[in-house]
N, C-alpha and C positions, 0 to 999 in steps of 0.2 A: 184049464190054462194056468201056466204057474206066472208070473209077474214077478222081478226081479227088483227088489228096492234099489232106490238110486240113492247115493249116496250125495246127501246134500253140500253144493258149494258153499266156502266163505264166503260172507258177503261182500261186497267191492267196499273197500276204504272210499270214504268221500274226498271229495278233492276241501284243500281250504279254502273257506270263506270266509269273507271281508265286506265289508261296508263300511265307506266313504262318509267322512262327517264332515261338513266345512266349519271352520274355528275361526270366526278371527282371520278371515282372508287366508289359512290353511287348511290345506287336507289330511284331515288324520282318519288312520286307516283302525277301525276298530276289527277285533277278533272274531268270529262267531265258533264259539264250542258247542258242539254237539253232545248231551249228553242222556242217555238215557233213561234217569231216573229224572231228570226234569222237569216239571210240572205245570211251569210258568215262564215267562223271558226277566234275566236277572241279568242289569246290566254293574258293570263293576270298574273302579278306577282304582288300578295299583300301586300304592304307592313306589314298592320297593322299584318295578319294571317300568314305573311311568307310563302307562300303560291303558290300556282301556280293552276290555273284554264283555260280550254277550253269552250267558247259555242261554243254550235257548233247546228244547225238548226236537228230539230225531224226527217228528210229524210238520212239524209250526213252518210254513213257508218261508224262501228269503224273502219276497218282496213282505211279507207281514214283520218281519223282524228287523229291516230298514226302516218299515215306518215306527215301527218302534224306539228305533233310536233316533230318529229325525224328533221327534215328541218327546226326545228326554236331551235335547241339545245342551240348553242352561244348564241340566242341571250334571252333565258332566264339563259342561265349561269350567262350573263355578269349584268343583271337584279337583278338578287340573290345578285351576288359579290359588287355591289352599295350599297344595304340594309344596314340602317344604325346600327352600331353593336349596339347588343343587349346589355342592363344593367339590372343584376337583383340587388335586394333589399339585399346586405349584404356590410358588414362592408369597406367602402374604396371607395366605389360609387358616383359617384356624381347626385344628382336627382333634377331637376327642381320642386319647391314650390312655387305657384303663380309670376310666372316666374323668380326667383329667385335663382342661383344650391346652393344645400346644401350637403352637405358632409354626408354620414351615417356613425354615430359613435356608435360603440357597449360598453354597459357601464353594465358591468351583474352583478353590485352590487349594480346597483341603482334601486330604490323603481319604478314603474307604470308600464307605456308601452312605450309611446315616447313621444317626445316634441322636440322643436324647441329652440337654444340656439345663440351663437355666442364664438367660442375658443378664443384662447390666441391671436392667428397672426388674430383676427377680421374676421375670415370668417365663415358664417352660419353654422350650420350642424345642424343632425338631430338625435339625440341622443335615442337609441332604448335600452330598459333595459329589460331584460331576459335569457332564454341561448338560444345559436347561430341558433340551428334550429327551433323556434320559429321566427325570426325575418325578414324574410321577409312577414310573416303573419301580423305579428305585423306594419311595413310600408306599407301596404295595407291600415289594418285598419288606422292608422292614417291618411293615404290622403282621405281617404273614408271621414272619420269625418270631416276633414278641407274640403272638396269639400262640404258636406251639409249641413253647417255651414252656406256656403258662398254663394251658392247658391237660400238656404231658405229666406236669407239678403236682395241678389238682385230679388226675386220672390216677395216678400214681398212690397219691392221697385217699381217696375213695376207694378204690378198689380194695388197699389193704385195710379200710376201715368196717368193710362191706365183707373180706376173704374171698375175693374173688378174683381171676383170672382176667385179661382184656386183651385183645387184637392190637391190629394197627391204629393210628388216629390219621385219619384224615381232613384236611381242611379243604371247605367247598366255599363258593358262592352260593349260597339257595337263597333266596327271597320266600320261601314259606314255611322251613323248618330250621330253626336252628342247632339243630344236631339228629343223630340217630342211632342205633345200635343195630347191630344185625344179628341174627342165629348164632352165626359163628363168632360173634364179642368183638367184630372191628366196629370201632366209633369214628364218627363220622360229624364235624362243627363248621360252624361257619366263623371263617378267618375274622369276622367284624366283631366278633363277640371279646375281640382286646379293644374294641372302642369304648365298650361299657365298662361300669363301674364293677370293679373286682369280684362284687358278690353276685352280680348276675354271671359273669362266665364260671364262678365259682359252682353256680346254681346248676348249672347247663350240664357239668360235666361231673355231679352228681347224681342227678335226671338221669342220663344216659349210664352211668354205672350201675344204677340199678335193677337196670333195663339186665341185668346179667343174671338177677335175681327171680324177678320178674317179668315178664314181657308182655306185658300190659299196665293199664293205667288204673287196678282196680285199687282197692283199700289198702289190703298189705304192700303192695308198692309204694304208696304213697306214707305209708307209716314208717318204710325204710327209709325212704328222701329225706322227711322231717327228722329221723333218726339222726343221721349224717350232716343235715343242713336245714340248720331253725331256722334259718332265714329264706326259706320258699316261696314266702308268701311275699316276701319284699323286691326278692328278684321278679317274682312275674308280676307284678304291679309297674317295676319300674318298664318290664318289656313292652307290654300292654300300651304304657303310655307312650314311650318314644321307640320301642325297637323300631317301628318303620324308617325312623330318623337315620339309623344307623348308613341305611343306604344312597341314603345322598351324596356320602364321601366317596370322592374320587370317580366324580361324570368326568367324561372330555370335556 
C-alpha cells in the first residue's frame, strides 16, 4: 500500500492577548508576546510606548501568566510612576534642539510655520506661527526638517569619508532602533535624533554609513566607526543614559 505524505498546514496565528491590571483605580491593559525561544515570563515597562509587555514561552498558560502579573503589580506600578513626564508640543514647553531646550512660543500673527529665534532675557525658543491646534503639527514638522537637514549633512560627510555610495534617508518614529541600513544602502533614522546633542546624531549616521562597509557589528566595523568618529563611545553613553527621554516630546 503506498501512503501519500500530506503536506503539513501553517499553523493558525494566535489571536492577541491581553491581561487586565487594575492601577490606581484604572485599567491597564498589558500585552502578552508570545515567543518562542522564551524560557521564562519577562515582564517589561516601555519607556519610549509607555507601555507594559509580558513574553511569556508558546507552552505557559494565560491564566499562569495573569497570575503572574497580578504578583508583579507594585512593581510595574512603581515602573510607570519613574517614567519621565511626558511634554507635548504647545505653547510654554520646553524641548531639546540639538541638544539645546528651547522654549515654544506661539506667535499666531506671524507670517510661516516655525523657526528658531532667541527672546529678550537671551533664551532660545521656538517660535510656531498659526492658530493653536495646528501647532503641535507644526513642531513635529519642523524638527522633522532640522533632523534631515542634519543628517543628510553628516551622511553626506561619512559616506565620502568612508568612499562609499548611500540610498535614500528616511526618517521614522521607532522606539527600539535608531537608525538602520539595508542591503541595498537606504538609511533609515529616527527624526528625534535632532533632540540630541549634535554628536549623538553625528554618531548614528556614522554607525549606519558603515553599515555599507560592513553589515555587521564585528571588529573591523567598529574600527571603521572609531575611524570616522572618535567620539562613539560618548555618543552611546549619552544614548544609554537618556535616549529613552527623547520620547516623551510631543504626547497629546
Amino acid at each position: 500500500m503506498l501512503f501519500r505524505r500530506q503536506d503539513r498546514k501553517p499553523p493558525t496565528p494566535r489571536a492577541a492577548e491581553w491581561i487586565e491590571l487594575m492601577l490606581d483605580d484604572e485599567t491597564l491593559r498589558v500585552a502578552v508576546r508570545r515567543h518562542p525561544q522564551a524560557r521564562r515570563l519577562t515582564l517589561r515597562v516601555r519607556a519610549a510606548a509607555r507601555d507594559v509587555t509580558l513574553t511569556a514561552p508558546p507552552h505557559v498558560p494565560l491564566a499562569f501568566a495573569h497570575d503572574f502579573v497580578q504578583r508583579h503589580r507594585e512593581w510595574v506600578r512603581l515602573r510607570l510612576v519613574r517614567l519621565p513626564q511626558q511634554v507635548p508640543f504647545e505653547p510654554g514647553s520646553v524641548i531639546p534642539l540639538h541638544g539645546t531646550p528651547h522654549r515654544i512660543v506661539h506667535c499666531p500673527g506671524a507670517r510661516g510655520t516655525a523657526w528658531t529665534a532667541v527672546n529678550a532675557e537671551g533664551e532660545p525658543v521656538l517660535c510656531v506661527a498659526g492658530e493653536a491646534p495646528h501647532m503641535p503639527r507644526r513642531v513635529q514638522d519642523h524638527l522633522k526638517r532640522e533632523a534631515r537637514r542634519a543628517l543628510a549633512a553628516a551622511v553626506r560627510h561619512y559616506a565620502a569619508a568612508l568612499k562609499v555610495d548611500v540610498g535614500r534617508i528616511t526618517l521614522r518614529d521607532t522606539a527600539s532602533r535608531w537608525g538602520s541600513c539595508s542591503a541595498q544602502g537606504d538609511l533609515s533614522f529616527s527624526w528625534r535624533l535632532v533632540m540630541a546633542p549634535p554628536v549623538v546624531l553625528d554618531y548614528l549616521a556614522a554607525h549606519e554609513v558603515a553599515h555599507r562597509l560592513e553589515m555587521n557589528h564585528g571588529p573591523r566595523f567598529w574600527r571603521l566607526v572609531e575611524q570616522v568618529c572618535p567620539a562613539r563611545r560618548e555618543a552611546e553613553a549619552w544614548l544609554r543614559r537618556h535616549g529613552s527621554d527623547l520620547h516623551r516630546y510631543g504626547a497629546e
